[in-house]
N, C-alpha and C positions, 0 to 999 in steps of 0.2 A: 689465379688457380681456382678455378670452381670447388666449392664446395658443397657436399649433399646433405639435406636436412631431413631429418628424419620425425616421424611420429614419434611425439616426448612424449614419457612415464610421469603423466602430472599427478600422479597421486598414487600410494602405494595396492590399493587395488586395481589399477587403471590397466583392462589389457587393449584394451580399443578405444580409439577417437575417434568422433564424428567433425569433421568441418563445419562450423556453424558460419562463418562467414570469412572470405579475403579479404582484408583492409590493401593490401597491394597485388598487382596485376603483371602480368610476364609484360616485362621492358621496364619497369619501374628504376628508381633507383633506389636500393635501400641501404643506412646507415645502421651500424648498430647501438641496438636499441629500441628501433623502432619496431611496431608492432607489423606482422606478418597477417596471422588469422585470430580467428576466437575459435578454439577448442573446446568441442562440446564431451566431455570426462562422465563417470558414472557418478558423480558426487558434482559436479558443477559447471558453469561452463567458463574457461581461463582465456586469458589474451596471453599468444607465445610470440618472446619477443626474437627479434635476429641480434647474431651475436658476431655476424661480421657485414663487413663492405662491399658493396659492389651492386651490379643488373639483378634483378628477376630472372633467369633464364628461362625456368618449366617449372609449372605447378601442375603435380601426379594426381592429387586428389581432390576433386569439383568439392562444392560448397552441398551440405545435406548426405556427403559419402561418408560410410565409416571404414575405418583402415586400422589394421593391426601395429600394436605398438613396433617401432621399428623399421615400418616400411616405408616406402619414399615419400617424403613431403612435399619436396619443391627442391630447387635447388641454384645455388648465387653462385656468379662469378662474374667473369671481365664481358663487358660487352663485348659482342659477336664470338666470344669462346664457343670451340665445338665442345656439344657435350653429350651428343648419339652412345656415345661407349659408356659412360656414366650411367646412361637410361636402360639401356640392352645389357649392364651391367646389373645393374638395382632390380631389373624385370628377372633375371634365370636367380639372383639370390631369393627372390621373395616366395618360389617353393620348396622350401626348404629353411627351417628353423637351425640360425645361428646362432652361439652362443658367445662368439668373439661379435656382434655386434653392441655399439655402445647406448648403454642408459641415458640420459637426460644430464647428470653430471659428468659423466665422461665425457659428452657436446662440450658440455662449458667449460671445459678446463682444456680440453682440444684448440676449442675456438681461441680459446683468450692465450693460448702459446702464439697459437699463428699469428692472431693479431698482435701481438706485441713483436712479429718480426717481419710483418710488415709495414714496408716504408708508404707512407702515406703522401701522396703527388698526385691529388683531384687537378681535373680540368675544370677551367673555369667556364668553358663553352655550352651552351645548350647542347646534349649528346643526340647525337639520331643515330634510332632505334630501328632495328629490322622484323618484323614479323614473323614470326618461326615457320607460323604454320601457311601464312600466304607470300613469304619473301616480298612484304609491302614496304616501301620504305615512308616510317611517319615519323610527324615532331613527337616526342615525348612531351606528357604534362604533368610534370611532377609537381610531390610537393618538398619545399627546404627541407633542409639538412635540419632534423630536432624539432619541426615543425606538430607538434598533435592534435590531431583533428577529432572531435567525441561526434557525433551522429546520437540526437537525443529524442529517444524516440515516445509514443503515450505509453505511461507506466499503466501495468496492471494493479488497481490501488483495491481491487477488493476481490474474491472468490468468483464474484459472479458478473467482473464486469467486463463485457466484451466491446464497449467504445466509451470515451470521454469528448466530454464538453471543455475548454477554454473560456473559464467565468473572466479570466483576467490576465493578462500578460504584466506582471511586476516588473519587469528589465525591458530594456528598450535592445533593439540591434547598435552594436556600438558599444554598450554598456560595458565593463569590467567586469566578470564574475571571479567569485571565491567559492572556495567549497563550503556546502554551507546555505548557498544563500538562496533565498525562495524566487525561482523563477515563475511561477504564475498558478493560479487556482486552476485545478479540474474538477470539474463536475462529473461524479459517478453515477451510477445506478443506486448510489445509498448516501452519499452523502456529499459535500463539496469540499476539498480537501487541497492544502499547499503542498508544491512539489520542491522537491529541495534538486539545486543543483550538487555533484559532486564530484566537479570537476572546476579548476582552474583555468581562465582563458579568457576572451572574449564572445560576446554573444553577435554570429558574424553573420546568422538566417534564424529567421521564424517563419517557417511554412504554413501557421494554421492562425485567421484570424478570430480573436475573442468574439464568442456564440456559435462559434462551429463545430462540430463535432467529426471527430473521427476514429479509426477502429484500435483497438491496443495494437502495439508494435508502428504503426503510424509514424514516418518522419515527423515530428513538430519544430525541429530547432536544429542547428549547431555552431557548435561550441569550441574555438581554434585558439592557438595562444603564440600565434604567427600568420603571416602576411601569408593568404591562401586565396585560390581563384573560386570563390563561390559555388558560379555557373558549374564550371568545371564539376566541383564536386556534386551537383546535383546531377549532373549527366552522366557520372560513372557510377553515382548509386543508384539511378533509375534504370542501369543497362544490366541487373539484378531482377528476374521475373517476380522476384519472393520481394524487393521492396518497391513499395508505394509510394512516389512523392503527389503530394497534395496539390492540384494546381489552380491558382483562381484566377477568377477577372480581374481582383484587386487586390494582389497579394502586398502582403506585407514585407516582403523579401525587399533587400537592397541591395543593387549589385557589390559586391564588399569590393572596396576599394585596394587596390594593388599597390600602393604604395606606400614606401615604409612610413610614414610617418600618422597613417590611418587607423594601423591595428595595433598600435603598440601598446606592449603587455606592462601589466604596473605589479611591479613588486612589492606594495608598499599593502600586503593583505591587512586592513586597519578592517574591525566590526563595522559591519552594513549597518545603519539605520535609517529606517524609513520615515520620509519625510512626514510628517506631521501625526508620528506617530508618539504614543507617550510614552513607552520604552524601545529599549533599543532591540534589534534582532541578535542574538547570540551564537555563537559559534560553537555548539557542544555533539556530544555524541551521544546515540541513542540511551547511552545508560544512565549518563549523567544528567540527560533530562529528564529519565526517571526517576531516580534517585529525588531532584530538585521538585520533582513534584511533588514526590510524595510527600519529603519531607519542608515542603513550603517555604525553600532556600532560593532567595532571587539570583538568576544568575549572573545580572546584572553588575553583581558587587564581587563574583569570584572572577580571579585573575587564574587563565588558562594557561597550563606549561604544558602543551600538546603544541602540535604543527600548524603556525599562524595562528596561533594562539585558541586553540580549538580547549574548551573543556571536559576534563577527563575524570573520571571517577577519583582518583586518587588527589584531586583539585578540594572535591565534598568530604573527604576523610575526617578533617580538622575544623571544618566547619561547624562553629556554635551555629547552634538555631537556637529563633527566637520562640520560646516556648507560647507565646501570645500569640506568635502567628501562627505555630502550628495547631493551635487548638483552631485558628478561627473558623468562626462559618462561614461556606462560601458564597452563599446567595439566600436570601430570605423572600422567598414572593410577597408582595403586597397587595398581588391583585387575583383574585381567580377566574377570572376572565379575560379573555384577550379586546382588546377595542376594538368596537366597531370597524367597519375599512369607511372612507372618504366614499360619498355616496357622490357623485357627478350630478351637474344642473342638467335637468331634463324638462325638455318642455312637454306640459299638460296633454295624455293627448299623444303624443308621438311614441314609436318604437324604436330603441336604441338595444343596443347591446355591445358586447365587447369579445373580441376571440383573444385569450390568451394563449402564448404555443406552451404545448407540455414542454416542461424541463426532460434531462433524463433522466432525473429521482423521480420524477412522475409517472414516465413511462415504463420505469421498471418495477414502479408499484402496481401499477396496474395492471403487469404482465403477471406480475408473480404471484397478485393477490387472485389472477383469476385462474391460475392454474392452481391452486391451493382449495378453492373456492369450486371449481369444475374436477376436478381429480380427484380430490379427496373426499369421500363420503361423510359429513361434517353433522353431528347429534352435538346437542346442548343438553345439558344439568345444571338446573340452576336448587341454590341453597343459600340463605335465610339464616346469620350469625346472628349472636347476643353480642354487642360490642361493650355490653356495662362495663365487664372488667379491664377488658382491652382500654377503655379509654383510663381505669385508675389506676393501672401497668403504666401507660402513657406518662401520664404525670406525675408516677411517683418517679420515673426516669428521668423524665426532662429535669427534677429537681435536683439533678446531682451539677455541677457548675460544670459552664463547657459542654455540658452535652445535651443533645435535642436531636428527639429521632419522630416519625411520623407515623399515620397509620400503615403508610402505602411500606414504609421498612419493615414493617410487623408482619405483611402477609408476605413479603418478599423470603423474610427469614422460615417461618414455617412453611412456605411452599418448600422450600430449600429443606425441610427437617421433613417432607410429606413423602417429597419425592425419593429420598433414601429410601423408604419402607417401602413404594410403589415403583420398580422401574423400570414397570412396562407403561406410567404414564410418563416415563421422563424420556421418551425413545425415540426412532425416528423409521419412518418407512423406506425402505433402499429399495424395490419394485420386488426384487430376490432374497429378502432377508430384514431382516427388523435388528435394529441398531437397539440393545439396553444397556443403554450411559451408566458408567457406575460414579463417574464424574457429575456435578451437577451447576450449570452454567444458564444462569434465566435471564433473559434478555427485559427490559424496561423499557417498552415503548414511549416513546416523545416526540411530542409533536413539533416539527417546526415548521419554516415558510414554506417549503417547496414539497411538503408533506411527512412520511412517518420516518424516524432514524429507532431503531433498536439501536440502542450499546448494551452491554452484556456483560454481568456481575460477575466473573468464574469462580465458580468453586464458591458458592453463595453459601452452602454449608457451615465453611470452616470460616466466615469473616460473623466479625461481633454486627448487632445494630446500627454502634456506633460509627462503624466503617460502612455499611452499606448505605447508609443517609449521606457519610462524605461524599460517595462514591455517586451515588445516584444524581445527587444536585451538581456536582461539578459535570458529569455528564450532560445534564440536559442545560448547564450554560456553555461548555464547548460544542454540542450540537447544534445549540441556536446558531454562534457563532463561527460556524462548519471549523473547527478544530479536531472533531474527534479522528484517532488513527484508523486506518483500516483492519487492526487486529483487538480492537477494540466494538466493533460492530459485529462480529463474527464468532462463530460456533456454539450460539444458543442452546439448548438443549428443550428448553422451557421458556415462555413467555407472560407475562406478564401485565395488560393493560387496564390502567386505572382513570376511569373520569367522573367517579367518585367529585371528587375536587369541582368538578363542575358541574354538580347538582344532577347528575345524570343517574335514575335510581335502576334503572338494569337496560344491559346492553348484553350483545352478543357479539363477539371476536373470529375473525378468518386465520385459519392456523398458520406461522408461519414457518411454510415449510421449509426442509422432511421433517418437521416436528410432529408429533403426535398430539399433542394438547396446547391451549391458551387460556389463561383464566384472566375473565375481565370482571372489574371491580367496581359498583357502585357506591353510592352517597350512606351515609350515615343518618339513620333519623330516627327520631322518636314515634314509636306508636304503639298502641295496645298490646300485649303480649300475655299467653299464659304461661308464670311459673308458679309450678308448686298447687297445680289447680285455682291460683289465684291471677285475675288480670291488675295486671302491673303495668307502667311505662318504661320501656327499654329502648337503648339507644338497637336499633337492629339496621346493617348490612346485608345487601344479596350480592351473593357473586354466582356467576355462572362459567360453567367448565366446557369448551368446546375442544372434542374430540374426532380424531379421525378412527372411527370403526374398523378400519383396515386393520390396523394394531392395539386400539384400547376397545375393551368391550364395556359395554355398560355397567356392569359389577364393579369391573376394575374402575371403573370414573368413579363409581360411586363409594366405592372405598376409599379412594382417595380424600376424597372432599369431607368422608366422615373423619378419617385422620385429620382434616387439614382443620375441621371445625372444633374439635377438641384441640389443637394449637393455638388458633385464632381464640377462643373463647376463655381458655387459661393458658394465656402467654408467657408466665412464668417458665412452663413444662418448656420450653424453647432454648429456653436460656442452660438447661439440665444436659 
């Protein structure tokens, strides 16, 4: 008996669905359970599963159409069932708003009568299938019974990235995956970052080789946790205008092998650890690795009572911390200077050179910094601190146990205290309208290999010294070591660059846009100075303020900096 499916109520504002994709096609065979489409909702987009047995017959609504809750979906029954009166049926009710039509719960409790009073006598035969619309007769290629197939495609890891790089593939094709477990580095436009699988199965194609790049939404992998025809699936997702598979001369792809004893799925979800690595990879969930950060709890030692042993906040509840380690420091420089690079033998006399390719954190520094740099109408203010007190602030602070904070944390915080009183410099340019933040979010430029990473203090304001120094250096050691998250590099407000640090006594900064301002910070040093009519030696700082004129006018820069130099100068007031 055919059954008609209707557009579910997935959410209680939901009055229309968009079809975002068919995971099954008219002839298919489908079991319940298995997923149908992904529905695109005003709040999110859902995978809706089938809740009975049987053919594909018709699918009403193409892929990118939206349809009112209610109206025809698709609809399953017995191979070769007529189901013209169904259609002609479903087509004169849809002008016209019923109210004896059933909700998404009434489906489910419908469905699960019938099926429980149907008798269940599958064939064991390859079915063939007839065409509806060409009366062709073809093999069907389906996939088993409970078979799930993930289609994993380049994540979007940051606001502005519109293609990623493959630094690394971690899993091989073959390999077991668990939810959880990092299938390979991508390379953004800001920074390089692990992608986590989350899904369960094996890893049965890899379409993209490590150093290639390709666009977000991009096939790169999938991911089966049953014996499935590869090929197959790439010819019915390439028969899709809207998906791209990747093809190369030397793909990595392996034909996945058909038989059972190739793909078989392992139950035995035990924590991944990576070879020669010196902790293990952990199984937790976004919270709990927050939680473990912040409070400097290894995860290593908690035992997870989530699903395959996944850890879950209520894991960290009872957990003593080590108060020793929560205070530690994370990283101490010892050098303020990076080393030289390995200079190559050249002979006397000859021309050599070397073409590096840009990365894509290169390439989208370079894009951004020049449309920042060309767009933006960019004046400089530079100003001339007393740092005497600043540096006996300094150390009468550091003298407390456990705590150590720098210069670069002192102008962080009073920018952070400038910008409240100023926030037309804390703002951003939108072409139609000028953004004034009442929030205040300064981003920390750092340097690493592949060039510049912003991470981003939020709410720099309302945190102590003592947190913005944690903050700041655990940052620039997970940025060297592309760690940092993508919500973590994101929504700046204010910028901040210091190379002070390396002897650099004034510079000038490219804004990063839509921000309005950047303050870059030079070196500290001793030299003649008048106070009080008398020349005296003072430790003195220059920083200078780059503005975009579109939105901060020179009064307004200059007021800033005169607030910012009475912060800087008696640092105490900060602390007030």
């Amino acid at each position: 008996m055919a059954q008609v499916i209707k557009m579910p109520r997935l959410s209680d504002t939901m009055e229309e669905g968009v079809v975002a994709q068919w995971l099954k096609k008219v002839g298919d065979k489908v079991s319940e359970g298995d997923i149908l489409a992904e529905i695109e909702t005003d709040k999110a987009t859902m995978e809706f599963e089938s809740f009975y047995d049987g053919t594909l017959l018709h699918i009403a609504i193409d892929e990118g159409v939206a349809a009112n809750v209610d109206s025809l979906l698709c609809i399953i029954g017995d191979e070769g069932e007529d189901i013209s009166s169904l259609i002609l049926t479903d087509s004169n009710l849809t002008q016209e708003t019923s109210n004896s039509q059933l909700d998404l719960v009434d489906q489910i409790n419908q469905q699960e009568q019938i099926n429980d009073e149907v008798i269940s006598n599958k064939e064991t035969e390859e079915p063939v299938l007839f065409d509806l619309e060409n009366d062709i007769q073809t093999e069907s290629v389906t996939i088993s019974d409970n078979v799930n197939v993930e289609y994993i495609k380049m994540p979007r890891l940051s606001d502005t990235m519109e293609e990623g790089t493959i630094s690394s593939w971690l899993k091989n094709v073959g390999d077991d995956i668990s939810e959880g477990d990092i299938l390979a580095e991508i390379e953004t436009d800001k920074a390089t970052m692990e992608f986590e699988s989350f899904y369960n199965g094996k890893l049965v194609h890899i379409g993209v080789n490590e150093g290639e790049t390709v666009k977000v939404d991009d096939l790169i992998a999938i991911i089966s946790d049953g014996d499935i025809d590869v090929n197959q699936l790439l010819t019915d997702y390439g028969k899709d205008d809207n998906n791209v598979i990747k093809t190369d001369k030397n793909p990595i792809t392996e034909s996945v092998v058909n038989e059972k004893d190739s793909l078989e799925v392992s139950n035995n979800f035990e924590v991944d650890r990576e070879i020669g690595a010196s902790s293990a990879r952990i199984i937790a969930s976004p919270l709990a690795k927050r939680i473990a950060q912040e409070k400097n709890i290894d995860l290593s030692t908690i035992k997870g009572s989530g699903d395959n042993g996944r850890i879950v906040k209520s894991d960290l509840d009872n957990t003593k911390l080590d108060t020793a380690k929560e205070k530690e420091i994370i990283i101490e420089p010892t050098e303020k200077t990076q080393p030289a690079p390995a200079i190559s033998n050249v002979i006397k006399g000859e021309e050599s050179y070397e073409d590096v390719k840009n990365s894509s954190m290169r390439n989208a520094i370079a894009k951004r910094l020049s449309q920042s740099k060309f767009s933006a109408p960019h004046y400089y203010l530079s100003v001339e601190f007393n740092m005497d007190n600043a540096i006996a602030f300094r150390e009468q602070y550091n003298s407390i146990p456990d705590t150590k904070i720098s210069f670069n944390d002192i102008v962080i915080k009073a920018c952070a205290a400038a910008l409240k009183r100023h926030p037309q410099v804390n703002s951003q340019w939108l072409e139609d309208s000028i953004r004034l933040n009442h929030h205040v979010h300064i981003g920390v430029a750092v340097g690493v290999e592949d060039g510049l990473v912003v991470p981003v203090i939020k709410f720099a304001d309302q945190e102590t010294l003592h947190s913005i120094n944690s903050k700041v250096r655990d940052y620039a050691v997970r940025a060297k070591s592309k760690k940092l998250r993508p919500d973590e590099i994101e929504g700046s407000t204010f910028t901040v660059s210091n190379l002070g640090m390396f002897g650099i006594q004034e510079f000038t900064s490219i804004i990063n846009h839509p921000n309005s301002a950047i303050l870059s910070v030079g070196a500290i040093n001793k030299k003649p100075a008048v106070i009080n009519d008398k020349i005296v030696v003072s430790n003195m700082m220059k920083l200078t303020l780059a503005c975009d004129h579109r939105s901060v006018d020179g009064v307004t820069g200059s007021l800033f900096l005169e607030t910012l130099k009475g912060f800087i100068e008696n640092p105490v007031t900060i602390l007030v």
